[in-house]
C-alpha positions as CSV (number, residue, x, y, z in Angstrom):
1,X,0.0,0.0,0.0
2,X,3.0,2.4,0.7
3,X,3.2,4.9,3.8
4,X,0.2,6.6,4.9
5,X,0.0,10.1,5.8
6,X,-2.4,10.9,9.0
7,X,-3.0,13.1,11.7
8,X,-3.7,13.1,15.8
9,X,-5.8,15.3,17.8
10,X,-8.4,16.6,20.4
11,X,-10.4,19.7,21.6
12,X,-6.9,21.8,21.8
13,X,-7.2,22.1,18.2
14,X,-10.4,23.2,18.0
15,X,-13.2,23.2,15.6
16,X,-11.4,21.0,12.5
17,X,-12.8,21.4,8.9
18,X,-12.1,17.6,7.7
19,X,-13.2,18.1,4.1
20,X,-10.0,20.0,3.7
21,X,-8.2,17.8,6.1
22,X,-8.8,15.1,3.6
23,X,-7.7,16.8,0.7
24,X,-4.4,17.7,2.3
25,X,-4.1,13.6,2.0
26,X,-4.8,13.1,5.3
27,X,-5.8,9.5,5.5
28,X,-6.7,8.5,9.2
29,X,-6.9,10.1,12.2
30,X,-6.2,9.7,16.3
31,X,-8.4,11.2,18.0
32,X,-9.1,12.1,21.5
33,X,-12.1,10.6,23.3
34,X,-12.1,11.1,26.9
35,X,-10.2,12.8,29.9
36,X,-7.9,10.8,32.3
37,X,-10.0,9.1,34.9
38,X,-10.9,11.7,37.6
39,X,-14.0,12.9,35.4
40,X,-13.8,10.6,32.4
41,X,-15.9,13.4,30.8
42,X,-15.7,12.8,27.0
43,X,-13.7,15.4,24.8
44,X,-15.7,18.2,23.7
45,X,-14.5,17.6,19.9
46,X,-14.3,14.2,20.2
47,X,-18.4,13.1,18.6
48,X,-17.9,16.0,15.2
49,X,-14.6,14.8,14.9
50,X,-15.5,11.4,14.9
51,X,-18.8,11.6,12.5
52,X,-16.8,14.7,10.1
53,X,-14.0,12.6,9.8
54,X,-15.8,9.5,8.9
55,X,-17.8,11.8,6.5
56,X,-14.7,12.1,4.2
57,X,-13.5,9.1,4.2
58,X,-10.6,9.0,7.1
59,X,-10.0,6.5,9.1
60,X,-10.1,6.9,12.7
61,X,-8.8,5.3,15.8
62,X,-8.8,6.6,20.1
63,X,-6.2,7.2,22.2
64,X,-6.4,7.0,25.9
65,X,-4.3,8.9,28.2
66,X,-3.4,7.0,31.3
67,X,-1.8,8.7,34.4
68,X,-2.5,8.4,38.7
69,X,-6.1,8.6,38.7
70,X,-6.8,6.2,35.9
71,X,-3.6,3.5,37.8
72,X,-6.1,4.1,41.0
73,X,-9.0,1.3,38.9
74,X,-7.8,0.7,35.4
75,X,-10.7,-1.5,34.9
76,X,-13.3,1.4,35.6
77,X,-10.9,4.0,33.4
78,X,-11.4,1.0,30.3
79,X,-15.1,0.8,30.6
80,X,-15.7,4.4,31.2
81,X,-13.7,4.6,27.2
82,X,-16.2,1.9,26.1
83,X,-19.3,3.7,27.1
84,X,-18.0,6.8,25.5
85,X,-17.0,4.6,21.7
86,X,-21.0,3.0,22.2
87,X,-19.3,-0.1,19.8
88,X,-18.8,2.3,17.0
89,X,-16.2,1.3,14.5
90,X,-12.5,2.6,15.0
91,X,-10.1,1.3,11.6
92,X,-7.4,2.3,13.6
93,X,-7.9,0.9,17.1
94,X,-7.4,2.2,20.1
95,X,-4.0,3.1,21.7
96,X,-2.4,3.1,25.0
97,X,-1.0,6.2,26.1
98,X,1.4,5.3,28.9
99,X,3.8,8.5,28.9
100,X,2.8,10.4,32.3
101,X,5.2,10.7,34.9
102,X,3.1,9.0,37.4
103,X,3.1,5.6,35.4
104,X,6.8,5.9,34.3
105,X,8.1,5.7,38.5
106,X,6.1,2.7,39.2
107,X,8.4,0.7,36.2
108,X,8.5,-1.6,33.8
109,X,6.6,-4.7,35.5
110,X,4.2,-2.5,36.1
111,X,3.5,-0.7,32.9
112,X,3.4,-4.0,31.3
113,X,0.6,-5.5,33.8
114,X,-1.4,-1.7,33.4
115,X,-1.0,-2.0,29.5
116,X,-2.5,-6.0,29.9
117,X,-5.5,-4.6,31.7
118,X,-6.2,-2.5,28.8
119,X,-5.7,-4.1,26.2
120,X,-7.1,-7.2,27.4
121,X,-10.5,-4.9,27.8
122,X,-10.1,-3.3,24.2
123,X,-9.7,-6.8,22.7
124,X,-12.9,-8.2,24.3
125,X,-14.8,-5.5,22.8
126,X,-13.8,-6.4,19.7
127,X,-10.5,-3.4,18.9
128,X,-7.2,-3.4,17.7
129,X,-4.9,-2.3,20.9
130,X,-1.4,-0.6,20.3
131,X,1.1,1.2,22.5
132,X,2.0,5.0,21.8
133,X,5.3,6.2,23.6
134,X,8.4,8.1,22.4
135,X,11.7,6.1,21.7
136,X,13.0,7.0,25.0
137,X,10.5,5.0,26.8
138,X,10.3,2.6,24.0
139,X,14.0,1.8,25.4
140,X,13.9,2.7,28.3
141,X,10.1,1.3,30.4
142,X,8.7,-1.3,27.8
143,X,9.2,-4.4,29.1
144,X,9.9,-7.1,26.4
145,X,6.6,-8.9,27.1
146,X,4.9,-5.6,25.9
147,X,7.4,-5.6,22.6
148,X,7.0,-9.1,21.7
149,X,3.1,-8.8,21.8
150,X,2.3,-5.0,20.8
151,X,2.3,-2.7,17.7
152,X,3.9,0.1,18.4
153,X,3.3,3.7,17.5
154,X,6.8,5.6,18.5
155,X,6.8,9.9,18.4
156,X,10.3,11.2,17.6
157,X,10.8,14.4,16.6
158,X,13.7,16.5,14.7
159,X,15.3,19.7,17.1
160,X,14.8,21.8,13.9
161,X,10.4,20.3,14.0
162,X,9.4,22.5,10.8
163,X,6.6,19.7,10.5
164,X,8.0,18.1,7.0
165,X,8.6,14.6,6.6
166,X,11.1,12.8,5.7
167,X,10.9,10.0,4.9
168,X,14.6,8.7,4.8
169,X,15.5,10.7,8.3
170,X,17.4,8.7,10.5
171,X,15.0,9.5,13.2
172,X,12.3,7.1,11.4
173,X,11.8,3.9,13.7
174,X,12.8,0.4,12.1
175,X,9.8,-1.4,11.2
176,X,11.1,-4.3,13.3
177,X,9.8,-1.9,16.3
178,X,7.0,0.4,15.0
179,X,4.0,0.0,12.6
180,X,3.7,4.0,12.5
181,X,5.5,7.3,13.2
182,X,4.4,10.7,14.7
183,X,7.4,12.6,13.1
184,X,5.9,15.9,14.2
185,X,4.2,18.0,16.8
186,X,4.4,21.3,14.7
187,X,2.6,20.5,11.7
188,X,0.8,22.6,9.0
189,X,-2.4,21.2,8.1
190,X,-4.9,22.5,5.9
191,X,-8.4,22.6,7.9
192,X,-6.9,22.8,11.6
193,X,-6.2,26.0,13.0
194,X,-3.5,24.9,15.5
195,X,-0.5,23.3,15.2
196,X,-1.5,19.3,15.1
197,X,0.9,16.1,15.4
198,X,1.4,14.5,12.1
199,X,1.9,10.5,11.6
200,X,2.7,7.8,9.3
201,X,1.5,4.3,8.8
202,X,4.5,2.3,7.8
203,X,2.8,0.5,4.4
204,X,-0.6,1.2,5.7
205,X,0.0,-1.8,8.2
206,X,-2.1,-0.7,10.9
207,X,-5.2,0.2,9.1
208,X,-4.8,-3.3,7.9
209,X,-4.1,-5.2,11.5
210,X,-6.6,-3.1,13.2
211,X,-9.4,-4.8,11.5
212,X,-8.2,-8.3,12.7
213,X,-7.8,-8.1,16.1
214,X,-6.2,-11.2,17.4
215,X,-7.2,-13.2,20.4
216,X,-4.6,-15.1,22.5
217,X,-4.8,-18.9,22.7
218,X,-5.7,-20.5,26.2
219,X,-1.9,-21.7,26.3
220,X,-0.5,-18.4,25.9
221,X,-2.7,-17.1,28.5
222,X,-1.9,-19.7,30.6
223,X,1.6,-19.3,30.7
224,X,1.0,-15.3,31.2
225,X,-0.9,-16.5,34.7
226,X,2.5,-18.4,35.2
227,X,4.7,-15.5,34.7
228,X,2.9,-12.8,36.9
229,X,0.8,-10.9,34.6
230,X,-2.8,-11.7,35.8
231,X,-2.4,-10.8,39.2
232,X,-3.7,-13.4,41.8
233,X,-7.0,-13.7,43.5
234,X,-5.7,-10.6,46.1
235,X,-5.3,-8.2,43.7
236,X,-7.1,-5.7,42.7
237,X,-8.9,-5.9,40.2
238,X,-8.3,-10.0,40.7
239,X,-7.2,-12.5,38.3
240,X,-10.9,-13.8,37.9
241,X,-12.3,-10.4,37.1
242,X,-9.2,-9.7,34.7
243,X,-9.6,-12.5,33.0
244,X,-13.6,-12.9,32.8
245,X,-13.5,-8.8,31.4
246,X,-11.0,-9.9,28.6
247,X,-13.7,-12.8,27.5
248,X,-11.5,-15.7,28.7
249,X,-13.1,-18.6,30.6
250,X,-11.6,-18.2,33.6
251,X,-12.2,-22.0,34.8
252,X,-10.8,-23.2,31.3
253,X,-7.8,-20.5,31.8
254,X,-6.9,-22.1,35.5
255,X,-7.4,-26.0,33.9
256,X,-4.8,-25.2,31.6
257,X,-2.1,-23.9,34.8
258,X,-2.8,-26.5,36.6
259,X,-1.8,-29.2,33.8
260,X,1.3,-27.2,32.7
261,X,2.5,-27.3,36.6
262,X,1.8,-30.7,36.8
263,X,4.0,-31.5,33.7
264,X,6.7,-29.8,35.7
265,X,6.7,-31.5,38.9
């Protein structure tokens, strides 16, 4: 398909005039839906920019912001994005925004098991779930569980951000770790008043993958019980819940631990 050109944004940048978003080649767009958990009021822009976008023919997808209130019931913060979304279609999925200093101090075991609540949520309900973060934290605070078993969108941006891509920068992210690119957070478009974040879709991979979202197999989750990342029945939210609100049978999920630790011992 080639690179796709696209765009990311909420009520800072106003009232957007898509039509002319679109014929700036402006194929999909993130947008925002809701505020981080303490109100979990729904953007002001985020229903016209949702149904104007649709109306010309760009793709859309949600990100979620996730920072101290939202770590306070994860679970709740999920639903809460749900209820706002009402089952409507999103080509691009929905992606975890993990980048607040409040999330970044408790580590990477814990980011991991926060981005597994989510995204175990998202994929119930039937959505594509990737991981947003700049390259630092890409490096620095994603655990390889998270790598081996996310897209990833990565932000990096030139000192001199005049909002131009290019394509052969050496700033680009391998496609070994990303499936798209925000290579700007000054950019220029046609239609949007403000300055907006601009993005690429490697080969228009995502568009593609977010259509298909994949559910795990009863082994893997199994062996994810094993190594940590369900929590245990004193946590809370507790492994049962975790794993009932991400569609697995939980009885089927613990039959399957049981008969790998038996094969061990």
């Amino acid at each position: 398909m080639g690179e796709v050109l696209g765009i990311d944004v909420s009520h800072h940048n106003g009232e957007i005039n898509w039509e002319y978003v679109a014929a700036n080649n402006k194929k999909f767009a993130i947008l925002k839906c809701q505020y981080e958990a303490q109100s979990h009021r729904i953007d002001e822009y985020f229903e016209y920019n949702y149904n104007e976008a649709g109306k010309y023919g760009i793709a859309r997808g949600v990100y979620i912001y996730i920072a101290r209130a939202s770590m306070a019931d994860p679970v709740a913060d999920a639903e809460s994005l749900l209820k706002h979304l009402k089952g409507r279609k999103l080509e691009y999925g929905i992606w975890l925004d993990l980048e607040d200093k409040t999330v970044e101090a408790k580590g990477k075991a814990y980011i991991r098991d926060l981005a597994n609540i989510y995204a175990d949520i998202f994929i119930k309900a039937g959505y594509f779930v990737g991981i947003y973060c700049n390259r630092d934290w890409y490096i620095r605070l994603i655990h390889d569980d998270l790598k081996r078993s996310f897209d990833f969108w990565i932000a990096r941006y030139p000192k001199n951000d005049t909002g131009m891509y290019n394509p052969t920068s050496s700033l680009k992210p391998s496609a070994s770790i990303a499936v798209a690119w925000q290579y700007s957070s000054k950019g220029n478009v046609s239609g949007v008043k403000t300055k907006c974040d601009l993005n690429v879709d490697f080969d228009g991979v995502v568009s593609l993958i977010a259509q298909t979202p994949i559910k795990k197999s009863v082994d893997e989750v199994a062996q994810e019980v094993l190594d940590g990342k369900w929590g245990t029945a004193k946590t809370n939210p507790t492994r049962k819940k975790l794993l009932t609100l991400a569609g697995y049978d939980y009885a089927e999920v613990q039959r399957k631990v049981n008969e790998i630790i038996n094969k061990k011992s």
